[in-house]
C-alpha positions as CSV (number, residue, x, y, z in Angstrom):
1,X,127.4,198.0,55.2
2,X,129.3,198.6,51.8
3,X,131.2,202.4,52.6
4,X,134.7,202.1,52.5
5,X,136.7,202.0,55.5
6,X,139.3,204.8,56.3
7,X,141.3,202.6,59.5
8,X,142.3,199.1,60.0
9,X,139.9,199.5,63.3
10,X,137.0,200.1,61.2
11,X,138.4,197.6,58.8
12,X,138.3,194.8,61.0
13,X,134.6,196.1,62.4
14,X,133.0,195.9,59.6
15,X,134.6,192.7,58.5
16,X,132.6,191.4,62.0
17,X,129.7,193.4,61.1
18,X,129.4,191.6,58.0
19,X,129.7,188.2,59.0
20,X,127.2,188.9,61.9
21,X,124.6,190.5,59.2
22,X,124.9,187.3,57.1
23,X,125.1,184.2,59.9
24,X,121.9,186.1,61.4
25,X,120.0,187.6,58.6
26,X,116.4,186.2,59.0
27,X,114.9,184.0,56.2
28,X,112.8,186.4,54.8
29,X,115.2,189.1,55.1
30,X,117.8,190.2,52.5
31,X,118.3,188.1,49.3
32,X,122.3,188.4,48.4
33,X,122.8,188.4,52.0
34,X,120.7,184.8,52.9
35,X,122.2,184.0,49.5
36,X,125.9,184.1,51.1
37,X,124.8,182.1,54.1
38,X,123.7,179.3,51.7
39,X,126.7,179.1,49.8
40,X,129.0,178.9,52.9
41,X,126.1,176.2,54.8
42,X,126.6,174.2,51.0
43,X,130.4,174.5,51.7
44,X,130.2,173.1,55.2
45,X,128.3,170.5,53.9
46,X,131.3,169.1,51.7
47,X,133.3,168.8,54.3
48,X,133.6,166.2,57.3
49,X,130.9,168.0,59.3
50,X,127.2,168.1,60.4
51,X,124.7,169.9,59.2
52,X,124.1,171.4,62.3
53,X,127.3,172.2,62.9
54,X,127.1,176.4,62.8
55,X,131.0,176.8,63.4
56,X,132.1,175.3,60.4
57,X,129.1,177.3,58.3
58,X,130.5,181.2,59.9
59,X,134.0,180.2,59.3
60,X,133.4,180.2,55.6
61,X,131.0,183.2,56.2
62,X,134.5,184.8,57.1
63,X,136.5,183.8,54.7
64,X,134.1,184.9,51.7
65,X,133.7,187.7,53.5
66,X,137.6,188.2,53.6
67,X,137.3,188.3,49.9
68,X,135.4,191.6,49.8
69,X,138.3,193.3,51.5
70,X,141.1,191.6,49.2
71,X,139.4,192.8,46.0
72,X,138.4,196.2,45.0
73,X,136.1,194.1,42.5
74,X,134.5,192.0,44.8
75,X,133.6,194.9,47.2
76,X,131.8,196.2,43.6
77,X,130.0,193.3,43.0
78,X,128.9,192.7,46.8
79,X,127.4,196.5,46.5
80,X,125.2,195.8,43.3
81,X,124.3,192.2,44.5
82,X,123.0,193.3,48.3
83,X,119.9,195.2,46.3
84,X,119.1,192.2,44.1
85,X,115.0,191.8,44.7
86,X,115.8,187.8,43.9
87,X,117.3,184.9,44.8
88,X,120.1,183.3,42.7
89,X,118.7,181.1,40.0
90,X,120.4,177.5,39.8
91,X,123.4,178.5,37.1
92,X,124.2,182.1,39.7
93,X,124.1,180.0,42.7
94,X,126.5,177.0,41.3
95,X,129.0,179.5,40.4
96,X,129.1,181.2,43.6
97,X,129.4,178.1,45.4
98,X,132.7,176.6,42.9
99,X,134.1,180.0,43.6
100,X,133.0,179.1,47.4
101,X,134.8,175.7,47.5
102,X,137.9,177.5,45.8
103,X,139.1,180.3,48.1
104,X,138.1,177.2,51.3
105,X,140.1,174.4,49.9
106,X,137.3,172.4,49.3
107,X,139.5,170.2,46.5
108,X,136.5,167.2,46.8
109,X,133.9,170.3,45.5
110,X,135.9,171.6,42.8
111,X,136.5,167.7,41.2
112,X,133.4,167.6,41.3
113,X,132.5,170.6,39.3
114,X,134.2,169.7,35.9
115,X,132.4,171.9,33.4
116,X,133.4,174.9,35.6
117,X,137.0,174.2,36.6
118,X,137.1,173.2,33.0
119,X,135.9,176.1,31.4
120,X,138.5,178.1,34.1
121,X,141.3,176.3,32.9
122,X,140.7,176.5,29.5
123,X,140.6,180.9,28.9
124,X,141.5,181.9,33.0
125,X,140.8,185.7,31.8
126,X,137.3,185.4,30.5
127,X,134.9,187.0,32.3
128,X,132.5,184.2,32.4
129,X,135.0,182.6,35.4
130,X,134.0,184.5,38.0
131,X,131.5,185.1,40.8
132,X,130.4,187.4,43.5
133,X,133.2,186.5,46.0
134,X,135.7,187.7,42.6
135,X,137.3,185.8,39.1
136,X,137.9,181.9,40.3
137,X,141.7,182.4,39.3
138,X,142.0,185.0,41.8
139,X,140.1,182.9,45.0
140,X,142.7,179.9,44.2
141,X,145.3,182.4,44.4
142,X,144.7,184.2,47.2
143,X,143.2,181.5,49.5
144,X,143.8,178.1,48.1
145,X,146.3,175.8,49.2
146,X,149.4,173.6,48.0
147,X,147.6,170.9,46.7
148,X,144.4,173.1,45.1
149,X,147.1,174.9,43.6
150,X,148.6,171.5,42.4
151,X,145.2,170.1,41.0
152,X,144.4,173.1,39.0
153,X,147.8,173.1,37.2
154,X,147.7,169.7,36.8
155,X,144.2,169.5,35.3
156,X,145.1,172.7,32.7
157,X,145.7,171.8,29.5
158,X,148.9,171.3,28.2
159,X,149.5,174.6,26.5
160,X,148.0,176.1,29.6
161,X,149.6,174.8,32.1
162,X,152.5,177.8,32.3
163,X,149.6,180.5,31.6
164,X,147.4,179.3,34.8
165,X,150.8,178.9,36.5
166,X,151.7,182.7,36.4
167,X,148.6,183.8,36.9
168,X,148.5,182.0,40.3
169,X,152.3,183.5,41.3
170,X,151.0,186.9,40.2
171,X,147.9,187.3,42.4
172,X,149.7,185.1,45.3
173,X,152.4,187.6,45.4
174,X,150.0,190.6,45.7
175,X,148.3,188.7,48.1
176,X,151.3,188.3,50.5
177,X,151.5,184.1,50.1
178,X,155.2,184.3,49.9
179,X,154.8,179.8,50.6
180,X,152.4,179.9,47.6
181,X,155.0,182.0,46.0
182,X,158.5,179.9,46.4
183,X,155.8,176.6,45.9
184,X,154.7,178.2,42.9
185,X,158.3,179.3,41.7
186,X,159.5,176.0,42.2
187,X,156.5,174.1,40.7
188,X,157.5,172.4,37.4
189,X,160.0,174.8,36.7
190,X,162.6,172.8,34.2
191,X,159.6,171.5,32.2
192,X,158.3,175.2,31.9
193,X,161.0,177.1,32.9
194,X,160.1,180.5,33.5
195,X,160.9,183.5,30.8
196,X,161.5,187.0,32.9
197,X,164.7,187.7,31.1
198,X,163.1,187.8,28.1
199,X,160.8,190.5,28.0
200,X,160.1,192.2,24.2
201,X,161.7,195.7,24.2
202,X,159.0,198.7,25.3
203,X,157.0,195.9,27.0
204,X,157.4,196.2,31.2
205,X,158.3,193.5,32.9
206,X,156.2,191.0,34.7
207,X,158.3,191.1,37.5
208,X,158.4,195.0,37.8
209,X,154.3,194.6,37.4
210,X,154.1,192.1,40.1
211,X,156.8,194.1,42.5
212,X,154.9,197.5,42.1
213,X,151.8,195.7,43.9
214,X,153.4,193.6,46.0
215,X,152.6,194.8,49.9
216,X,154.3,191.6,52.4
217,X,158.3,192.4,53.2
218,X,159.1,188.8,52.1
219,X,157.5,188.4,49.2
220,X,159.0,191.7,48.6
221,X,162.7,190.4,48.8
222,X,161.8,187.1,46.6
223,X,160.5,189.2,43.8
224,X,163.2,191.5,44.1
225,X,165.6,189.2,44.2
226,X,164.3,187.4,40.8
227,X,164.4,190.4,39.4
228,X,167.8,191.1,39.9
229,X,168.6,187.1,38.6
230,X,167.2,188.4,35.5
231,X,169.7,190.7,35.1
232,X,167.5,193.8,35.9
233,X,168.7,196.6,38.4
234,X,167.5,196.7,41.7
235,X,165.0,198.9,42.4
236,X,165.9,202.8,42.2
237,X,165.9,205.1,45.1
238,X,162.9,207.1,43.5
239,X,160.8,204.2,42.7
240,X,161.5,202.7,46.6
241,X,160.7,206.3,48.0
242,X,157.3,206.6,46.0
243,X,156.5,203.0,47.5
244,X,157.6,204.5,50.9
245,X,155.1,207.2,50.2
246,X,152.1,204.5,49.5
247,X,152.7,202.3,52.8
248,X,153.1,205.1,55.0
249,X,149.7,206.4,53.9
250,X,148.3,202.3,54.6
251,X,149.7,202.0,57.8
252,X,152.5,198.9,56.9
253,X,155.3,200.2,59.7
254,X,157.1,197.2,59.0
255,X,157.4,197.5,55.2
256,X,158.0,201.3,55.2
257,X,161.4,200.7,58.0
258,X,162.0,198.0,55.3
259,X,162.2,200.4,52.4
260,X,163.6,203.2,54.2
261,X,166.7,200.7,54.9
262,X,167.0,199.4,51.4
263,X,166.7,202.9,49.9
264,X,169.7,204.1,52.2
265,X,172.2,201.8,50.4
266,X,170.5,201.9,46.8
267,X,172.3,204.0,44.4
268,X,170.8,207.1,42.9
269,X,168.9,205.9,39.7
270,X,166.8,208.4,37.5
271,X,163.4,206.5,35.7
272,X,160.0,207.3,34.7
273,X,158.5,209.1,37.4
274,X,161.4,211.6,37.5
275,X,161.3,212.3,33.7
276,X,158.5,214.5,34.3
277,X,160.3,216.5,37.3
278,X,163.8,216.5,35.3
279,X,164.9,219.9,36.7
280,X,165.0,217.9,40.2
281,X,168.0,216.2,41.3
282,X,167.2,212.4,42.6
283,X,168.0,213.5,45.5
284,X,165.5,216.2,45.6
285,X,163.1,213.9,44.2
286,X,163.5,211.1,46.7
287,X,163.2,214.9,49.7
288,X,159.7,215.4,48.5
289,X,158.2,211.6,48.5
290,X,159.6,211.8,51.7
291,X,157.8,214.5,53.1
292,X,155.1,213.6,51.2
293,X,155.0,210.2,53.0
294,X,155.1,211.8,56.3
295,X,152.1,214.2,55.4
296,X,150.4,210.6,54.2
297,X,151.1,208.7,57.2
298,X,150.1,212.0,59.4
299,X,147.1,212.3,57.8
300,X,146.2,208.4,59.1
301,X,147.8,209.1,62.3
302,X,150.0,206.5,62.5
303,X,152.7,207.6,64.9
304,X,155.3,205.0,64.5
305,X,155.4,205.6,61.1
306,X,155.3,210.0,61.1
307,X,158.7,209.3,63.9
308,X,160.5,206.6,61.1
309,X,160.5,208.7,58.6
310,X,161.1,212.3,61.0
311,X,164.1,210.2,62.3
312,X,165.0,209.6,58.8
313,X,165.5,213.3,57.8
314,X,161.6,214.0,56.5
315,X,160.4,217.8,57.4
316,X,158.3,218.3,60.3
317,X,156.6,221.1,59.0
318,X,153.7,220.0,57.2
319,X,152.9,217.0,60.0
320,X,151.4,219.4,62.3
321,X,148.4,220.7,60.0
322,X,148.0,217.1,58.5
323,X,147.6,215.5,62.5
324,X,145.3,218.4,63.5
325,X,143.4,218.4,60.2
326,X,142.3,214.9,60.4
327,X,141.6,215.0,64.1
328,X,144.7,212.9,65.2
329,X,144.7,214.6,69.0
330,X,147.6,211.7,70.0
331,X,150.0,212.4,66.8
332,X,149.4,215.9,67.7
333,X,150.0,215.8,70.9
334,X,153.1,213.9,70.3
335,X,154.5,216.3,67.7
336,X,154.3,219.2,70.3
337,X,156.1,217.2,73.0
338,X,159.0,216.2,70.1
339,X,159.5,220.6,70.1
340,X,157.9,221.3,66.9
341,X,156.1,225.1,67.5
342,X,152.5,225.7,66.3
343,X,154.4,229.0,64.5
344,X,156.3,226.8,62.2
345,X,152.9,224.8,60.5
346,X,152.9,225.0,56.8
347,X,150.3,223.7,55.1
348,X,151.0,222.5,51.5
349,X,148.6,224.9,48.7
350,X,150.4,223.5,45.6
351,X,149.8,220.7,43.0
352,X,151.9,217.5,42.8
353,X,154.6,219.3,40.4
354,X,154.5,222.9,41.7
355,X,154.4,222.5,45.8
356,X,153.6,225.5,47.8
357,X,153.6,225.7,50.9
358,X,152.1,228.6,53.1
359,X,151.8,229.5,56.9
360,X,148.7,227.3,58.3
361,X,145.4,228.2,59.6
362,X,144.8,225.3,61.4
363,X,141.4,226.1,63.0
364,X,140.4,226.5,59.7
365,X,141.9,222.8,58.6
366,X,140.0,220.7,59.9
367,X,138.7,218.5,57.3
368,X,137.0,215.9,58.9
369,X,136.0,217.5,62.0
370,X,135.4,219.6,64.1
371,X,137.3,218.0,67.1
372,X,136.9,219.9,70.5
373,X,140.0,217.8,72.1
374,X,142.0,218.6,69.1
375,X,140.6,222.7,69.1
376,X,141.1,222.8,72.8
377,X,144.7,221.3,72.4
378,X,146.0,223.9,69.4
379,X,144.2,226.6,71.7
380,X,146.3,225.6,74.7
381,X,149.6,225.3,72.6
382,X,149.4,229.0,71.3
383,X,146.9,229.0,68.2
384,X,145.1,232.4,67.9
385,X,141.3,231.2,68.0
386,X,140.8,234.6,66.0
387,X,143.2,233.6,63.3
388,X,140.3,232.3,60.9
389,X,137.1,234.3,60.6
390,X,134.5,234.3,57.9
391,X,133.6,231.4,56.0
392,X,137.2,229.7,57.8
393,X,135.9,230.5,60.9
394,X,136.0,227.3,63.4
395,X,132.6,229.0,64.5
396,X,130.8,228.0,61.5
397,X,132.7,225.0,61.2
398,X,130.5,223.8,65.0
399,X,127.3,225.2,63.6
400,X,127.5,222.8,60.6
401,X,128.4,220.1,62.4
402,X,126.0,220.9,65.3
403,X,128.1,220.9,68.1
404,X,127.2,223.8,70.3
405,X,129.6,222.2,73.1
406,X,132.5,223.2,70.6
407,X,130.7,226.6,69.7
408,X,130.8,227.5,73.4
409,X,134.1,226.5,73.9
410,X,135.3,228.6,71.4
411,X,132.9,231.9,72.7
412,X,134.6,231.1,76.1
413,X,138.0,231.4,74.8
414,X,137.8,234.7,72.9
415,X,136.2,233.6,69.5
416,X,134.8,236.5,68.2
417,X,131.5,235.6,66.8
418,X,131.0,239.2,64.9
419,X,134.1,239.6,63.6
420,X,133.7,240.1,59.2
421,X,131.7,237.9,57.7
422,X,131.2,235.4,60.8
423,X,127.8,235.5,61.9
424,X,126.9,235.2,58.5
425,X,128.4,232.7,57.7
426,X,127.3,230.3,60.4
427,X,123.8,231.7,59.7
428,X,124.2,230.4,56.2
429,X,125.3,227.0,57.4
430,X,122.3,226.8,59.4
431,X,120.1,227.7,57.1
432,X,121.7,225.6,54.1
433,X,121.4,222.2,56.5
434,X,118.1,223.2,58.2
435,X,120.0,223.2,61.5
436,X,117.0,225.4,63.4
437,X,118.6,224.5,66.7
438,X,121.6,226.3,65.8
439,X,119.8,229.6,64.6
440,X,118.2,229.5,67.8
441,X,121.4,229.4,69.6
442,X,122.9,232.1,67.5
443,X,120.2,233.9,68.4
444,X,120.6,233.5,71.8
445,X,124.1,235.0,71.1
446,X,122.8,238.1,69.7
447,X,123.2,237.1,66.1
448,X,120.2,238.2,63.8
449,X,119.5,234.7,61.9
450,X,116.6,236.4,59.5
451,X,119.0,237.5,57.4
452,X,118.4,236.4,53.8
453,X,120.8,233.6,52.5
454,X,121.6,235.7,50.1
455,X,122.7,238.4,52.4
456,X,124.6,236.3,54.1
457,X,126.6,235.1,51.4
């Protein structure tokens, strides 16, 4: 229920998965997990609704559940709480309902609950202020509206007022609320006008902090923009590239085009990350995020991305090995039809500061596989199946992973399963994972599986 996701399809399953799990979860069942259902049914309940009313009860279901995705913390906490053997006790359960009532608007909860807004208001870092859904400063930010936004400033104290303040911009601009942002920008600002400019020497700016976690295009530009009001420089070619390099990995076509155009007419700037790599030219620098952020986005698979950034002068090389490692049959497929040969794949063997790049074995790349559409596709482009033998072989790679319709398919092709050090090593495989229906079928292949591991080896 809790394993990290690795696509926005599974993203969005398990985000369904979750809400089912807890809207149906039967009384008896899990405790965190009837625990969540109470705290949204107590939500509904301070609304304009009826008790009965189960729509209103899974739409705040959702939104906590929303929560676990927006925070790396949260996700933390919902791990350790889903194995809890009890129930909240009164003090657990209040907090995790104000937190509730806070990322759902709920303003007529929150008035209510004095001693914990007050106590948020008062020290918005302490680590008391928080609750399973993640800290209360960070709900309000991320989900509250306008006028939550309003109350809490307005009920701060007076020497806290500015403090709460920032803290809301700062997580609503990570979050993407670029309203919340210019609302938040705009709020109170000649009575506590803000200080940007004014940051000590060898301290980093809030804005550049804000900026380098900042993922929405508009709030993007607004940050930027204050930044450059402050009299800071816009944001260096290097530094644009390496956040090139991040979206294209996440998938966000629309902020990596973004970028891309902003880093063709942003002067050449050296900073901190190219300290470290000072024999490289910017230029150079700004080449390898590049390619690096086409190997990223061709590791996810995300076409539109891998052809923005080829169009933009990225090499191809390295997008071939990363597409067929990862199982991406379409990327691949699509790479092949752009002309790129299966002969030119390089496959990168060198550390972050050092790259090397070698001549790819990619039957013996396949990370997360094995595919048989992807394997049947490099066969058909070219790909010796022989190229990879041994412990590389994509033999062994099928007994590990069971799939005898893959080990066939590669016998039928030409693999040759006694070639040095293959047998053996898919007799290890077997015998490491307890796979006895693959020994049997290597047996039936002429392959003598009582060989000691050892042996084998």
């Amino acid at each position: 229920m809790f394993r990290t996701p690795y696509s926005w399809e599974e993203i969005n399953f398990f985000q369904s998965y979750r809400v089912h799990r807890i809207t149906h979860e039967p009384l008896d069942g899990n405790c965190f997990l009837n625990g969540v259902r109470n705290v949204a049914l107590q939500i509904s309940l301070s609304v304009d609704a009826q008790k009965d009313d189960e729509c209103i009860t899974t739409n705040v279901v959702q939104t906590l559940c929303a929560m676990m995705r927006m925070s790396r913390d949260a996700r933390d906490r919902w791990r350790s709480e889903f194995r809890r053997p009890n129930k909240w006790d009164p003090c657990e359960l209040e907090k995790h309902i104000f937190g509730a009532a806070l990322c759902t608007n709920s303003l007529s909860y929150v008035r209510r609950s004095t001693a914990l807004r007050d106590a948020m208001l008062s020290d918005i870092t302490s680590v008391d202020n928080s609750c399973v859904f993640g800290t209360f400063i960070e709900l309000a930010a991320k989900l509250g509206n306008e006028e939550l936004h309003e109350y809490l400033m307005a009920s701060a104290p007076p020497d806290s007022g500015p403090g709460v303040r920032f803290e809301l911009f700062k997580l609503a601009a990570i979050a993407g609320r670029i309203d919340i942002v210019r609302f938040l920008h705009g709020y109170r600002s000649e009575e506590w006008p803000w200080r940007f400019e004014n940051t000590p020497v060898g301290s980093t700016n809030p804005l550049d902090s804000i900026l380098d976690k900042v993922m929405d295009l508009q709030v993007w530009e607004y940050i930027e923009t204050l930044r450059i009001a402050c009299g800071m420089f816009p944001t260096s070619r290097i530094d644009l590239w390496r956040r090139i390099r991040h979206f294209a990995g996440l998938g966000y076509l629309d902020m990596v085009s973004f970028l891309i155009r902003v880093a063709a007419h942003t002067d050449e700037g050296r900073d901190r990350y190219s300290v470290c790599m000072s024999r490289l030219s910017d230029f150079e620098i700004s080449c390898q995020w590049r390619n690096e952020a086409v190997d990223y986005a061709s590791k996810r698979g995300f076409i539109p991305i891998v052809e923005i950034l080829l169009d933009d002068g990225a090499e191809s090389d390295r997008t071939l090995s990363s597409a067929a490692g990862h199982g991406h049959r379409s990327l691949l497929e699509w790479l092949l039809n752009r002309g790129l040969e299966i002969v030119d794949a390089l496959v990168d063997v060198g550390t972050w500061n050092a790259s090397r790049v070698v001549p790819a074995k990619l039957l013996a790349n396949l990370k997360q596989g094995p595919y048989l559409d992807v394997v049947r596709l490099l066969l058909d482009a070219g790909v010796d199946v022989n190229e990879s033998i041994g412990k590389d072989s994509p033999l062994a790679g099928a007994i590990a992973t069971e799939h005898t319709a893959l080990f066939e398919f590669l016998l039928e092709r030409g693999a040759d399963l006694h070639s040095p050090g293959t047998a053996e090593e898919c007799v290890r495989r077997a015998k490491k994972h307890g796979l006895e229906s693959m020994l049997m079928l290597l047996e039936n292949h002429g392959v003598d599986v009582n060989v000691g591991l050892e042996e084998a080896v």
